[in-house]
N, C-alpha and C positions, 0 to 999 in steps of 0.2 A: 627362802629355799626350803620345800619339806622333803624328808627323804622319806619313802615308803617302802617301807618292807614286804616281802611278798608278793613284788607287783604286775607279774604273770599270772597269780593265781585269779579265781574270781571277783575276790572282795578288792583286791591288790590294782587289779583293775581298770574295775568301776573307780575307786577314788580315786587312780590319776588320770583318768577321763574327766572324771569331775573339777578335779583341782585345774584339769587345764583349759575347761571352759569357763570355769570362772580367771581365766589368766594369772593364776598362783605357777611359781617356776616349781618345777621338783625333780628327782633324781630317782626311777626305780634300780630295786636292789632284790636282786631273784639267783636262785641257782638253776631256774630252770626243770628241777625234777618234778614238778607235776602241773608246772606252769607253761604258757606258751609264749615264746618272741611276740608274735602276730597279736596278742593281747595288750602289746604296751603301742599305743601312739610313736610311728616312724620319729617326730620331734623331741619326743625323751630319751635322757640319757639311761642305757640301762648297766648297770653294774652288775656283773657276774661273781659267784664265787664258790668255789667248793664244799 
């Protein structure tokens, strides 16, 4: 399991795009402020936070 940080933003992303086509599980973790929902794959879990 990797967890990524950031993972609405642009770079945050692409690597859990990446990690998910190579079939790695991972967990993003975003608050959302200059990132977007629609940027993480509907099958990852995303973690919000303040």
């Amino acid at each position: 399991m990797i967890l990524v940080t950031g993972a609405a933003g642009y770079i945050g992303s692409h690597t859990i795009c990446m990690l998910n086509e190579l079939g790695k599980k991972s967990i993003a973790i975003d608050n959302l402020y200059s990132g977007h929902r629609w940027a993480i794959p509907k099958d990852i879990e995303l973690v919000m936070f303040k």
